[in-house]
C-alpha positions as CSV (number, residue, x, y, z in Angstrom):
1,X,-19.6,-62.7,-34.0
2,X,-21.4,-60.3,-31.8
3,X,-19.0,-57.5,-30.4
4,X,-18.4,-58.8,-26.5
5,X,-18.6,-56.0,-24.3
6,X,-21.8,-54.7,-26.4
7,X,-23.9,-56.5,-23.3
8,X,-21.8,-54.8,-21.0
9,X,-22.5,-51.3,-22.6
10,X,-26.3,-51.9,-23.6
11,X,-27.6,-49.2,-20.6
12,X,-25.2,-46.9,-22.6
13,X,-27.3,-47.7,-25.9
14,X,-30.6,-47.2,-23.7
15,X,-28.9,-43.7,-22.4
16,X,-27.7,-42.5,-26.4
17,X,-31.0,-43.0,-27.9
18,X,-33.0,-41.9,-25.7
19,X,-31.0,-38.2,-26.0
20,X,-32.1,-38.2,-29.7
21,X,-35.4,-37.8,-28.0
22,X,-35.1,-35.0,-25.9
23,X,-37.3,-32.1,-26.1
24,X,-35.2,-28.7,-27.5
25,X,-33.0,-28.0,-24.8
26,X,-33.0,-24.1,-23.2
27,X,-29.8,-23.6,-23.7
28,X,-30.0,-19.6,-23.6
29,X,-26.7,-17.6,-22.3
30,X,-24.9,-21.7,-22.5
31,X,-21.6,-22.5,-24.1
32,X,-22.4,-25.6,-26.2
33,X,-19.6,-27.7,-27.2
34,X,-20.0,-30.1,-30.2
35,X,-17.5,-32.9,-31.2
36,X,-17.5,-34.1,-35.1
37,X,-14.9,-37.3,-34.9
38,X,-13.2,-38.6,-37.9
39,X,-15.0,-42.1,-38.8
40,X,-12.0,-44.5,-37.7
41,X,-11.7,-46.0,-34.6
42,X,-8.8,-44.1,-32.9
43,X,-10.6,-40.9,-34.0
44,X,-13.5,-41.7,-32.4
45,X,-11.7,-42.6,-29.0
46,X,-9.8,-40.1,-28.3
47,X,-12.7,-37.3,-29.2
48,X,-15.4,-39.3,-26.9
49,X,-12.2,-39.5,-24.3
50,X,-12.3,-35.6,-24.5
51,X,-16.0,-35.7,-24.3
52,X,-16.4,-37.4,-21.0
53,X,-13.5,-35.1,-19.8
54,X,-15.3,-32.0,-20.6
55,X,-18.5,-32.6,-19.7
56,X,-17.4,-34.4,-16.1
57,X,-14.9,-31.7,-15.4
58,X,-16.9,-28.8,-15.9
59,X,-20.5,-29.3,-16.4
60,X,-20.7,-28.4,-20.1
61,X,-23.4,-29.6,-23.0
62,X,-21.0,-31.5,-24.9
63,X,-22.6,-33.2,-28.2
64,X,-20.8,-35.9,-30.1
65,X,-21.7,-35.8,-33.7
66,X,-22.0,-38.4,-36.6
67,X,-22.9,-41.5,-37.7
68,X,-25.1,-43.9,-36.1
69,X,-23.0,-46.7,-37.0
70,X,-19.8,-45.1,-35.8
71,X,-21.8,-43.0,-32.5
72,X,-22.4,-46.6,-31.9
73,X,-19.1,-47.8,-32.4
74,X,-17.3,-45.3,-30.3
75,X,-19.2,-46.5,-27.5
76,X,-19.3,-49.8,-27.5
77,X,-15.7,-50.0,-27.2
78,X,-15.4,-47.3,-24.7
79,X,-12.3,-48.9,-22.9
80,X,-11.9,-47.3,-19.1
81,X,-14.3,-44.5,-19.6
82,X,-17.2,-44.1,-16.7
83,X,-20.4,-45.0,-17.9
84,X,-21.9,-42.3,-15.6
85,X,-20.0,-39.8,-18.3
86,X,-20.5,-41.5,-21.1
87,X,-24.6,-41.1,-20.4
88,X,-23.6,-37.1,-20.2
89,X,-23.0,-37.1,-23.6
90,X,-25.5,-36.2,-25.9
91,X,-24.6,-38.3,-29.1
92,X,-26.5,-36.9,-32.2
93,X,-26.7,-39.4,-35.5
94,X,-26.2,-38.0,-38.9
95,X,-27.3,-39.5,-41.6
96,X,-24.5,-41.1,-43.8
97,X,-25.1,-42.9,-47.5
98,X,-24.6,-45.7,-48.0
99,X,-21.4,-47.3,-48.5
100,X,-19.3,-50.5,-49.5
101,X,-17.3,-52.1,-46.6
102,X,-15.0,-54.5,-48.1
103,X,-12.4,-56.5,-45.8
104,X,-8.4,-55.7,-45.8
105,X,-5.8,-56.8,-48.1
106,X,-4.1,-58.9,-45.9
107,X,-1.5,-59.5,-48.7
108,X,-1.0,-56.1,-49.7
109,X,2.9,-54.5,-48.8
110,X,1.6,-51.2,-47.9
111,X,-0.3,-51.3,-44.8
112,X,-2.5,-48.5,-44.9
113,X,-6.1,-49.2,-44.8
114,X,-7.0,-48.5,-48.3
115,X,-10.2,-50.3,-48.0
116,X,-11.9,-47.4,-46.0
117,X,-11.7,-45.4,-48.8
118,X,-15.3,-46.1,-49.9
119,X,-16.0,-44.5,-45.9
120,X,-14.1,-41.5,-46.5
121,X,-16.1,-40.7,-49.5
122,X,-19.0,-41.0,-48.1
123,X,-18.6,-39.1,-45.3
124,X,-17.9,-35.6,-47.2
125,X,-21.8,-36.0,-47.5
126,X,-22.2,-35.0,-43.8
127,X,-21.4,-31.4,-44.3
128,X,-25.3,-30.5,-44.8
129,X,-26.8,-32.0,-41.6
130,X,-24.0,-31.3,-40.2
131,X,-24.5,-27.4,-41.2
132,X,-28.3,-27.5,-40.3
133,X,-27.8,-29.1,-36.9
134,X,-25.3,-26.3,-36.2
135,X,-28.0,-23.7,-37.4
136,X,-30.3,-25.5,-35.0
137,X,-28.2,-25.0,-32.0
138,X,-26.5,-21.8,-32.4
139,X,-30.1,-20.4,-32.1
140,X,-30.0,-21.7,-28.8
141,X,-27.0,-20.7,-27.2
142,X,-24.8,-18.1,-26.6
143,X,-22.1,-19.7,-28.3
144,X,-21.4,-22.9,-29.7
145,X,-17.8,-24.4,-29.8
146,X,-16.9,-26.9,-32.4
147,X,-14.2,-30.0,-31.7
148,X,-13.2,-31.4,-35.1
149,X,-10.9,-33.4,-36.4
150,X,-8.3,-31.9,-39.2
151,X,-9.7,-34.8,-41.3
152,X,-13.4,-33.4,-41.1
153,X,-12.4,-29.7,-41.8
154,X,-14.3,-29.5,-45.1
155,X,-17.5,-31.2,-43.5
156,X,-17.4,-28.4,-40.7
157,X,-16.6,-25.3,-42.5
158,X,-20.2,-23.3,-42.4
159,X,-18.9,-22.7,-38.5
160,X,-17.6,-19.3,-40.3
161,X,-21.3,-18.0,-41.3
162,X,-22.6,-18.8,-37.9
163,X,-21.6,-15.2,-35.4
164,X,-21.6,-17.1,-32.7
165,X,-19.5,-20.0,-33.7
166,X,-16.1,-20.8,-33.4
167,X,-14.2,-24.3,-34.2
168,X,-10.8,-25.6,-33.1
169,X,-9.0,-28.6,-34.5
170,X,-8.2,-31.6,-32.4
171,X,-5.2,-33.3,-33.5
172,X,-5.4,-37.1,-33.2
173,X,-1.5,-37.3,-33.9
174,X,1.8,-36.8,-31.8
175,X,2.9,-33.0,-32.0
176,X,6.2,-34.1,-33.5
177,X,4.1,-35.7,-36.2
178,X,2.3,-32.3,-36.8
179,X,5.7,-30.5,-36.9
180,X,7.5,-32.2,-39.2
181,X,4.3,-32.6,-41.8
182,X,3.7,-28.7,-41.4
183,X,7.7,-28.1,-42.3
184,X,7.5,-30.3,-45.0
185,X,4.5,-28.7,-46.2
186,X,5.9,-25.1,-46.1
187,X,9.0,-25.7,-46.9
188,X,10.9,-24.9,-43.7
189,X,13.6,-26.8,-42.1
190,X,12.9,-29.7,-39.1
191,X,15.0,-28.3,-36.4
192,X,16.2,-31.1,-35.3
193,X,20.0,-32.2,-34.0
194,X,21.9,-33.4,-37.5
195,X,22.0,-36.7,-35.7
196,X,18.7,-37.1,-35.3
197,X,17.9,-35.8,-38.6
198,X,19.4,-38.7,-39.8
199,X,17.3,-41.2,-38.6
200,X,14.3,-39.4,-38.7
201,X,11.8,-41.4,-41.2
202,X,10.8,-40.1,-44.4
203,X,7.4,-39.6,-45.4
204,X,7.9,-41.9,-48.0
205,X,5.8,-44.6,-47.8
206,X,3.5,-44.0,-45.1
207,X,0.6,-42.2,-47.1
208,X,-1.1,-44.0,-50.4
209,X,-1.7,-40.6,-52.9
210,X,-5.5,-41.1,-52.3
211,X,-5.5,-40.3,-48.9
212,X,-2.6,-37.3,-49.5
213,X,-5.4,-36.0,-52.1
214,X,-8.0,-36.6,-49.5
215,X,-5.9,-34.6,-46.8
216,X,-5.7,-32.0,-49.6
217,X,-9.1,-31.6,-49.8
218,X,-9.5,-30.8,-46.2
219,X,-6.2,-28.5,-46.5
220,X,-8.3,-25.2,-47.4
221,X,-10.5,-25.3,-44.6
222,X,-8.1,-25.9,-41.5
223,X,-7.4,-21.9,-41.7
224,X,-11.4,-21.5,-40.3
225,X,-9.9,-22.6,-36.6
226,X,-10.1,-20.5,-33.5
227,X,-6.9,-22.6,-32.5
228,X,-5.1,-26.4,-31.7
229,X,-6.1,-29.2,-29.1
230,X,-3.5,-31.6,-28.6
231,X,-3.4,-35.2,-26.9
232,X,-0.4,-34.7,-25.8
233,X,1.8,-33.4,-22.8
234,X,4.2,-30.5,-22.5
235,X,6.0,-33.6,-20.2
236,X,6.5,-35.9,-23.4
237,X,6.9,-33.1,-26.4
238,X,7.3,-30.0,-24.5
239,X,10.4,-29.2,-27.4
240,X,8.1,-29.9,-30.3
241,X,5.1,-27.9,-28.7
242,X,8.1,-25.0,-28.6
243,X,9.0,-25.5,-32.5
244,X,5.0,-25.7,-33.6
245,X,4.3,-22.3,-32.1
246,X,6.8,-20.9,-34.6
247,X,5.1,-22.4,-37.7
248,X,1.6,-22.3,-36.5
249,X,0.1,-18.3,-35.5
250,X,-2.9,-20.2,-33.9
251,X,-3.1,-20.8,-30.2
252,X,-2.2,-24.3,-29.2
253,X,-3.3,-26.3,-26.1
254,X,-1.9,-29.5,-25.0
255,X,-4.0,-31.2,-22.8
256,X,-3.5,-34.9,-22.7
257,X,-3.5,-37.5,-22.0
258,X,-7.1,-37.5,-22.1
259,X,-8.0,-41.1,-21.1
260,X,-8.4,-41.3,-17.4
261,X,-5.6,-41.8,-15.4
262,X,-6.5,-43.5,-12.6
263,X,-8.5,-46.7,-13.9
264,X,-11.1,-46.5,-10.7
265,X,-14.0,-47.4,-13.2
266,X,-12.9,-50.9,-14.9
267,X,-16.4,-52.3,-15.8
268,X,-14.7,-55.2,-17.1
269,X,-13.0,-56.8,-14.4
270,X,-14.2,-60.5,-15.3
271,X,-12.2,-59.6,-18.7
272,X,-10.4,-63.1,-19.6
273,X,-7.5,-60.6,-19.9
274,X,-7.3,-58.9,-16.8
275,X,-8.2,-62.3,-14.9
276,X,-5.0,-63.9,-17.2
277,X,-2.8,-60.6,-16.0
278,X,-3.9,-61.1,-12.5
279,X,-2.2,-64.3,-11.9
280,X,1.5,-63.3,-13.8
281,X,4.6,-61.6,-11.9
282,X,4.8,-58.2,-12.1
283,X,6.3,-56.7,-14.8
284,X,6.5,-59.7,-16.9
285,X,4.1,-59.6,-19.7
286,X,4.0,-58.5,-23.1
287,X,1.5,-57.1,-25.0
288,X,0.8,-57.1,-28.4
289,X,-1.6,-55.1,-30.4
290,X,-1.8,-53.7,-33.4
291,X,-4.6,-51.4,-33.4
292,X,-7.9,-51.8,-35.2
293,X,-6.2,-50.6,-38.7
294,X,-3.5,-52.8,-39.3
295,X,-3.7,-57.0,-40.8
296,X,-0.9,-59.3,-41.1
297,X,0.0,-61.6,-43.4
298,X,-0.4,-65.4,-42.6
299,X,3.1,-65.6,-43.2
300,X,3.6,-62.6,-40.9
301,X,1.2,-63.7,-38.6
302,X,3.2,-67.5,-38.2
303,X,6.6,-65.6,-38.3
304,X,5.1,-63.6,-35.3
305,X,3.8,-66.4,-33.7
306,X,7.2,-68.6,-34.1
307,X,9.5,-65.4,-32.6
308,X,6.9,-65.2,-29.0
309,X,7.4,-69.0,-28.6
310,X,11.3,-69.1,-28.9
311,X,11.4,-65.9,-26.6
312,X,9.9,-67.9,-23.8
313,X,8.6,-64.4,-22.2
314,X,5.0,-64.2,-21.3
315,X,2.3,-62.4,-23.5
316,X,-0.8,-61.7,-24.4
317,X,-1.8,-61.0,-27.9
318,X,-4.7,-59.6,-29.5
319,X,-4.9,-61.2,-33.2
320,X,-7.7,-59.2,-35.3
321,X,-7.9,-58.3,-38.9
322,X,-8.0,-54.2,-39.9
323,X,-11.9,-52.9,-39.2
324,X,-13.9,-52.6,-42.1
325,X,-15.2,-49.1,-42.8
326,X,-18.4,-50.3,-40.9
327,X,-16.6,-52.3,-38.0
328,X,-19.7,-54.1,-37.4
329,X,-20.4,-55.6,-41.0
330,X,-18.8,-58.9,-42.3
331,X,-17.1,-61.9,-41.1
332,X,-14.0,-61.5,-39.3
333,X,-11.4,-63.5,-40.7
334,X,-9.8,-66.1,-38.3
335,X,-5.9,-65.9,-38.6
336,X,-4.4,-69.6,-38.6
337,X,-1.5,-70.3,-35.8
338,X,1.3,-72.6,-36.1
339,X,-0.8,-76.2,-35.3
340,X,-1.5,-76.2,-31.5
341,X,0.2,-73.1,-31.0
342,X,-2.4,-72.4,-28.1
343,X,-2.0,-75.1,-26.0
344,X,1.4,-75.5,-26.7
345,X,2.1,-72.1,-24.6
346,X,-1.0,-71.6,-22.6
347,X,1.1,-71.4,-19.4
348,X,3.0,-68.7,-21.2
349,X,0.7,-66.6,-23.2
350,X,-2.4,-66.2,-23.9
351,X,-4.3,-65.4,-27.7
352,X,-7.1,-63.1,-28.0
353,X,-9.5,-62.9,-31.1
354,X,-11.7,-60.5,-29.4
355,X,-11.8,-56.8,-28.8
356,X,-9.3,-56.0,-25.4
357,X,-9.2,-53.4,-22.9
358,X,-5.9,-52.2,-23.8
359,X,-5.9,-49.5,-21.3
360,X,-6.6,-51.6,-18.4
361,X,-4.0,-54.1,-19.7
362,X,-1.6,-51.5,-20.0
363,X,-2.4,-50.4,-16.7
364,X,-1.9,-53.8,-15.1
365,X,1.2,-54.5,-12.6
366,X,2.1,-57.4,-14.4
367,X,2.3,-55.5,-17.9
368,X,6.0,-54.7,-18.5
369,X,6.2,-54.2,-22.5
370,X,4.5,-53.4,-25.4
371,X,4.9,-54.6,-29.2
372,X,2.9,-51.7,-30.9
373,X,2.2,-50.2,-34.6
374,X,2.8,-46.7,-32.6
375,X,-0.7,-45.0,-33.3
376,X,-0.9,-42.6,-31.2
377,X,-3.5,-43.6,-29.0
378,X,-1.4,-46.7,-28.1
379,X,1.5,-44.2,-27.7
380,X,-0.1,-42.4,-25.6
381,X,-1.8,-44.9,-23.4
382,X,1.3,-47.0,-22.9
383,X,3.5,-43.7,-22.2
384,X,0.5,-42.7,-19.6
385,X,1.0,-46.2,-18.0
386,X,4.8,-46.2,-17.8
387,X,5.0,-49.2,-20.3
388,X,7.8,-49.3,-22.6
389,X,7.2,-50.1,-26.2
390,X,8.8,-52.2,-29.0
391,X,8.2,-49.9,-31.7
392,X,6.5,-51.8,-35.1
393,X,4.9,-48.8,-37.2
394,X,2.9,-49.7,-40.2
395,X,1.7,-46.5,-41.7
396,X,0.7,-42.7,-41.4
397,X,2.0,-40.9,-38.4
398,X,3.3,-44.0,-36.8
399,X,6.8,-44.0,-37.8
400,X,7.1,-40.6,-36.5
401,X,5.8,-41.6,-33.4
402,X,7.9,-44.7,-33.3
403,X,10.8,-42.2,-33.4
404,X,9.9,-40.3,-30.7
405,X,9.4,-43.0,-28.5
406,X,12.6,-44.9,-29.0
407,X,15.2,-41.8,-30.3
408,X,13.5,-38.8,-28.4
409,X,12.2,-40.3,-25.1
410,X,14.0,-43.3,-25.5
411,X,11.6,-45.5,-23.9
412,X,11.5,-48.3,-26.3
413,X,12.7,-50.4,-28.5
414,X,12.4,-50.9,-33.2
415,X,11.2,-54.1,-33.6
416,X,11.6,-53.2,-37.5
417,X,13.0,-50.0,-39.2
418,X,10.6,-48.2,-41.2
419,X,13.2,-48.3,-44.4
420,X,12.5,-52.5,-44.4
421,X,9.3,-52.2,-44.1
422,X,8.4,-54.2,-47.0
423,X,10.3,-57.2,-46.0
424,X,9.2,-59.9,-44.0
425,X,10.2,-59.3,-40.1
426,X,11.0,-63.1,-39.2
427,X,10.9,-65.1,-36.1
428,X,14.5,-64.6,-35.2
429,X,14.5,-60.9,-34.9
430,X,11.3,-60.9,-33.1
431,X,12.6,-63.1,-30.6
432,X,15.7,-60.8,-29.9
433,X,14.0,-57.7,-29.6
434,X,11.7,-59.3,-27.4
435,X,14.0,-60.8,-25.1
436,X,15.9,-57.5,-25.2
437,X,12.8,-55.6,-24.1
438,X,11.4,-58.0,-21.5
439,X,14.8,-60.0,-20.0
440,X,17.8,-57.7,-20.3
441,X,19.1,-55.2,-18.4
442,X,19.0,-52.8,-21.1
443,X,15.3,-53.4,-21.2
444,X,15.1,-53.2,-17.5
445,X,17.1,-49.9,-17.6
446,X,14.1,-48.4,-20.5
447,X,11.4,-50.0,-18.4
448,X,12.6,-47.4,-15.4
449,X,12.6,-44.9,-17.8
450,X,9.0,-45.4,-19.1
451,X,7.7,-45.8,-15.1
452,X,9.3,-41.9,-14.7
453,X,8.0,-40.5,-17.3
454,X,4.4,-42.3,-17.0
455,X,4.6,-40.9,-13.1
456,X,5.3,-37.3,-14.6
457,X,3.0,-37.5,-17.6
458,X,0.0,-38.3,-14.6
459,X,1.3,-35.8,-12.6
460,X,0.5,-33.1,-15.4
461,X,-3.0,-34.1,-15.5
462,X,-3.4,-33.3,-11.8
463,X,-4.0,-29.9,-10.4
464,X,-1.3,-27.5,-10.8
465,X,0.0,-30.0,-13.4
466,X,1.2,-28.4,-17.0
467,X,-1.7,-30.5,-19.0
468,X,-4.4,-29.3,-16.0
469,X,-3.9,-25.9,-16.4
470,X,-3.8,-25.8,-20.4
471,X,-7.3,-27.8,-20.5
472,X,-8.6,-25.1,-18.0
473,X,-6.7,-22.6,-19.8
474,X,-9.0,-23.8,-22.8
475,X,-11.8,-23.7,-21.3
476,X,-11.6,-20.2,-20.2
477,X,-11.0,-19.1,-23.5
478,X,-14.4,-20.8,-25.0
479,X,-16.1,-19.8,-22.5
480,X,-14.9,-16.2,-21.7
């Protein structure tokens, strides 16, 4: 099925080839940043977010590196970004092998996308061009300042041979995440309160030992960085931004959230899901997505499906398989619903098989909870929009972050704790947390809490806010 808002961005396809044809730029005496993503989708969003923020903010080069099929990607679903700085961006294409793009296990216990393992591989093959197009513009500019993920520190590395060259990590994960992985790692305590130590969520579980070996790969490289970005505010993890800086001698910025705050841009206002929002009470919809990494079960998808119906709360939810490694190969498969599941509560919810603008969703007055696998760009967009979460977290970081929100911040609620999360979550407990989230008054009382601290994490972005004055802070380092 052809990706829906790929009409809507096609000037933006127009505006990223035609860079690729651009004469050398004279960039003498110019700070150049370049931005080499991670080849998963909630990589690629939150670099291209930090892309448009850059080069609209301050008037900087900014070049977003790698393949065509993910360059492409990332912009087509550019939720709430300004296509006026998206066509700042200079997106360069790298040449990637070719690889196999096999669908998810939809059956398979542990939900990590194991599948984009073929991906991964193939992507340590970008560290030549990517070395030769850093030759090639180092030679141009005074100096040249490379964004990278953690997970592409082995394709980046020759930044140490270039003298005017320096590269900083940006972490895609929660800072509490980081924290407890780098303890871990070097054997250091979690300071953490013995309480919460307690119900803090093992590692176990989260990571399949290919991608810890593949993280072990990249380990050796990380050292090359000038220093940390971090989506994050010192508003939501100001205590965990405190304890990094005593395991990590690098400086640290934390800038986020870097999505835009104010949606004054929405260039899909005709969206069937923003037109559905439009006509609901305030405050009384659910969401529910879980990200483009995650597939359920049938059985999990009916259980689901059975738990919103007995709630009787309103919803909308956005039912797509796990993106292949190439999102835009293959046949979506069609989850099947409980027989006329639709119609039965079309004037309660509504069922989206399509890609959704989740931050505009989020940001709608009607919006009052969200059912989430906790990746962090979900965290942080809901947290940003004052949106309360019922925490679900299938794998990686996300049970970490599924702590933070519901034991740290305590705006949400576990729809499922990470220890079960092999067994089947059925309809009866999704129907209780869900009522507790969305009609109860200790849902109504977390709901307050979310809207403070969404009001002070969007205060922090503003001038004289903490997260505005780290990113300028940043920026007068790299270009000092």
């Amino acid at each position: 099925m052809e990706d829906p808002i790929e009409t809507r961005n096609s000037n933006l396809s127009t505006s990223m080839r035609s860079y690729e044809n651009l004469p050398n730029h004279q960039l003498d005496d110019e700070v150049v940043i370049v931005m080499v993503p991670f080849l998963a989708q909630g990589h690629l969003n939150q670099l291209l977010q930090l892309s448009c923020l850059i080069s609209s903010s301050y008037d900087l080069p900014v070049y977003y590196v790698g393949s065509a099929t993910h360059n492409r990607q990332a912009l087509l679903r550019a939720n709430a970004l300004n296509p006026l700085d998206i066509a700042k961006i200079h997106f360069h294409d790298i040449p990637l092998p070719e690889f196999d793009s096999p669908p998810p296990d939809f059956n398979a216990l542990n939900k990590f996308p194991l599948h984009h393992q073929p991906l991964w591989d193939a992507s340590l093959h970008l560290r030549e061009p990517i070395a030769t197009f850093l030759r090639d513009i180092s030679s141009k500019s005074r100096r040249v300042i490379v964004v990278h993920d953690s997970l592409m520190s082995y394709i980046v590395q020759d930044v140490s041979s270039l003298p005017n060259a320096e590269s900083y990590i940006f972490n895609c994960i929660s800072v509490i995440t980081l924290y407890c992985s780098l303890c871990l790692f070097s054997g250091k305590s979690i300071q953490l309160g013995e309480e919460l130590l307690k119900k803090l969520p093992p590692l176990e579980g989260a990571l399949p030992d290919e991608v810890k070996n593949f993280m072990d790969f990249q380990s050796p490289y990380m050292d090359i960085k000038s220093g940390d970005i971090h989506n994050t505010s010192k508003v939501i993890e100001g205590e965990f931004l405190d304890l990094l800086a005593q395991v990590e001698s690098k400086q640290q910025w934390a800038i986020g959230p870097i999505l835009p705050t104010k949606l004054n841009n929405i260039s899909n206002r005709n969206n069937i899901c923003l037109e559905w929002l439009n006509k609901q009470p305030p405050r009384s919809v659910l969401y529910i997505s879980f990200g483009t990494s995650t597939t359920f079960s049938d059985r999990e998808v009916m259980e689901l499906a059975m738990g919103l119906k007995q709630s009787k709360q309103k919803f909308i939810w956005v039912l797509r398989e796990a993106d292949r490694g190439d999102a835009s190969t293959g046949e979506a498969r069609r989850f099947e619903l409980p027989e006329r599941f639709e119609e039965r509560v079309k004037e309660v919810g509504l069922v989206v098989r399509e890609w959704a603008p989740q931050p505009e969703i989020l940001a709608h007055s009607s919006t009052g909870g969200f059912m989430s696998h906790c990746g962090w760009n979900s965290c942080i967009e809901s947290i940003t929009m004052g949106v309360p979460i019922a925490a679900w977290p299938m794998h990686s970081d996300q049970p970490r972050n599924g702590f933070l929100v519901t034991e740290i911040l305590k705006i949400g609620l576990t729809v499922r704790e990470w220890e079960k999360r092999e067994e089947l979550v059925n309809a009866s407990t999704i129907e209780k947390v869900v009522r507790k989230l969305m009609a109860s008054e200790e849902g109504d009382a977390i709901r307050k809490r979310s809207e403070e601290l969404g009001e002070a994490v969007r205060h922090s972005t503003e001038k004289g806010g903490s997260s505005q004055i780290e990113l300028d802070s940043f920026i007068a380092h790299i270009t000092r």
